[in-house]
C-alpha positions in Angstrom: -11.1 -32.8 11.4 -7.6 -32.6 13.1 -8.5 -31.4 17.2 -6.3 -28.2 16.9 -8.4 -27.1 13.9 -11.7 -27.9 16.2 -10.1 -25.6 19.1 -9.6 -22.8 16.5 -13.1 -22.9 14.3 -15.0 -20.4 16.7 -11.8 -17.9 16.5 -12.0 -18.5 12.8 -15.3 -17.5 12.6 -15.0 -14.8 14.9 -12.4 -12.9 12.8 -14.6 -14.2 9.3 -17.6 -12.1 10.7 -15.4 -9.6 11.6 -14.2 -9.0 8.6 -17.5 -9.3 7.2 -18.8 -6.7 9.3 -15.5 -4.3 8.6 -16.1 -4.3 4.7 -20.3 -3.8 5.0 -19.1 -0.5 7.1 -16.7 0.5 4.5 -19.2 0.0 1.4 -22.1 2.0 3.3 -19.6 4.5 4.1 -18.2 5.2 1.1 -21.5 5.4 -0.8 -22.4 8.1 2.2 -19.7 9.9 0.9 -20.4 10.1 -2.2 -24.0 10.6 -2.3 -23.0 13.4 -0.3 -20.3 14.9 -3.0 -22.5 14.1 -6.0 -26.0 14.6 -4.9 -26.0 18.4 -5.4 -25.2 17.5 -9.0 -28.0 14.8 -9.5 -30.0 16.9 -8.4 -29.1 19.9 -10.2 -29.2 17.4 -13.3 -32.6 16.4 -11.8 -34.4 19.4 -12.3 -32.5 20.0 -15.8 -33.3 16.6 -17.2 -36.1 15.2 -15.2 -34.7 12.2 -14.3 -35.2 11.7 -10.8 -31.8 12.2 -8.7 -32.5 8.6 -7.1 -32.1 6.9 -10.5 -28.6 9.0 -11.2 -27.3 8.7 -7.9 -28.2 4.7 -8.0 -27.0 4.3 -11.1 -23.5 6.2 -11.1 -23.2 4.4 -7.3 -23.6 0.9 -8.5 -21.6 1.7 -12.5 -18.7 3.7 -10.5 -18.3 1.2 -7.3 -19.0 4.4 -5.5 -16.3 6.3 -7.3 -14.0 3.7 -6.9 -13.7 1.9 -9.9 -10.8 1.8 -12.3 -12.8 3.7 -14.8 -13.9 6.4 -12.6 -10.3 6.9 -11.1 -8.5 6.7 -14.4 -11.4 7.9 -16.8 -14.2 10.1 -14.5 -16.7 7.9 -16.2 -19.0 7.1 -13.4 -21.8 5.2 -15.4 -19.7 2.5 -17.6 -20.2 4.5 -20.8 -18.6 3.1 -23.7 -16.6 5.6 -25.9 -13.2 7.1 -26.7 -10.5 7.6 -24.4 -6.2 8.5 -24.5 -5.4 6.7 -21.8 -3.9 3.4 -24.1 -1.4 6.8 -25.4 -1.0 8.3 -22.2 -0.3 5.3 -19.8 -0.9 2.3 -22.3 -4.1 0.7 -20.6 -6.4 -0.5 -23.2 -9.9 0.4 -22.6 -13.4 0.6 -24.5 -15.0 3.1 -22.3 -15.3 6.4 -22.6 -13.4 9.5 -21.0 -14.7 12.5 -19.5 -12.5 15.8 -18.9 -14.6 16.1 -15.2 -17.2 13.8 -13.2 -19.8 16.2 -13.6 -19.4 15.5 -17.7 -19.6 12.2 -17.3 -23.1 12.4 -15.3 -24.7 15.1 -17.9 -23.5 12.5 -20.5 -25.6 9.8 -18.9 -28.5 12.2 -18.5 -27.9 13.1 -22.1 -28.0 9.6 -23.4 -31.3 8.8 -21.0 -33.3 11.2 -22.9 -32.3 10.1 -26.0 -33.9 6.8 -25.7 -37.4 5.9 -26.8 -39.2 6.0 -23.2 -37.9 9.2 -22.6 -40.7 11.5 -23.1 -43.2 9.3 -21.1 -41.5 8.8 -18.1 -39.8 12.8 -17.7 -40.6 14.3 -14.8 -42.1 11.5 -13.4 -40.5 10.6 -9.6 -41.3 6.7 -9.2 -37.4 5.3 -10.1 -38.9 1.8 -10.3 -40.4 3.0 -13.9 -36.7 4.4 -14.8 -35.1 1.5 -13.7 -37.8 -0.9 -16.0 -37.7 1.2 -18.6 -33.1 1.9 -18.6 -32.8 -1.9 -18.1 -34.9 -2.6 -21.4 -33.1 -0.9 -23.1 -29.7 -2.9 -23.1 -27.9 -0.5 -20.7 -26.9 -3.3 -18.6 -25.4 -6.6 -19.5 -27.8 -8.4 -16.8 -30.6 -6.1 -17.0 -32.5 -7.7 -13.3 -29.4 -8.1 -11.8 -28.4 -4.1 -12.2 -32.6 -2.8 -12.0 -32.1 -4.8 -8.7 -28.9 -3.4 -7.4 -30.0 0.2 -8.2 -33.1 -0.1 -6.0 -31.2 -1.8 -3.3 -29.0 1.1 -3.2 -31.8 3.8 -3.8 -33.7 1.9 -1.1 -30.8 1.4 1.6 -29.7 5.0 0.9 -33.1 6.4 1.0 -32.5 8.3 -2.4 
C-alpha cells in the first residue's frame, strides 16, 4: 500500500462511518415521520379490519421505503400492489403496479386484500403481528418471504409498533 494512502486510511474511515451514521439517522427519521402521518390511519384501519396497526404500518414502511419509493411518489401505492395504472399514458413510465387516487386507498386496498386470504378469519382480531407476518409471507405476498417477515418485525420492533 502506497505511504500517502496509509496516512489517509483513518480519515477514510472517519468520513465512511460518518456517512454511515448520517444515512442510519435519516432512515429512522423518516420512518418517524411517517409512522407519525400514517398511524392514525392504521389504526383507524385497525379497528375496521382487525389487522393489527403494527402489521400495516410495518408492512407499508418496508413496501413504500417509508413513502419514498418510486411507486408511492408516482402511484400512492404504499404496499407494492400489483394492478392497473395511467401513468405509461400520462408520463410514459411502464409499470405493473397498481394506482391509487389517495394513500389512504392504497392502505384500505391492502387491508382489503388481507382479509381475503385463507388465514383471515383465524387470525382477526388477534394482536401478536408475528402470526400476521407467518401467515402474509405464506401466502406469496413477498418475493423472499423470510427476508420481508424479517424486515417487518425489525421495523415493528425498532419502532415499537
Amino acid at each position: 500500500m502506497p505511504f500517502s494512502l496509509k496516512k489517509k486510511l483513518p480519515q477514510l474511515f472517519a468520513c465512511i462511518l460518518l456517512l454511515c451514521f448520517c444515512s442510519f439517522s435519516f432512515v429512522a427519521q423518516s420512518q418517524s415521520a411517517y409512522i407519525k402521518k400514517y398511524k392514525p390511519l392504521a389504526t383507524e384501519l385497525s379497528a375496521e379490519f382487525g389487522i393489527p396497526a403494527s402489521v400495516i404500518l410495518g408492512v407499508a414502511i418496508v413496501e413504500s421505503s417509508s413513502g419514498t419509493s418510486r411507486n408511492t411518489r408516482l402511484l400512492n401505492n404504499h404496499f407494492g400492489i400489483v394492478g392497473r395504472n395511467t401513468v405509461h399514458k400520462t408520463k410514459g413510465i411502464k409499470t405493473r403496479y397498481k394506482q391509487y387516487a389517495t394513500p389512504e386507498a392504497s392502505f384500505r386496498d391492502f387491508c382489503r386484500v388481507i382479509s381475503r386470504k385463507k388465514f383471515y378469519p383465524k387470525l382477526k382480531g388477534n394482536p401478536k403481528y408475528l402470526l400476521w407476518l407467518d401467515a402474509i409471507s405464506k401466502t406469496g405476498y413477498s418475493e423472499a418471504p423470510a427476508v420481508w417477515k424479517k424486515r417487518i418485525a425489525g421495523v415493528i420492533q425498532k419502532n415499537k409498533l
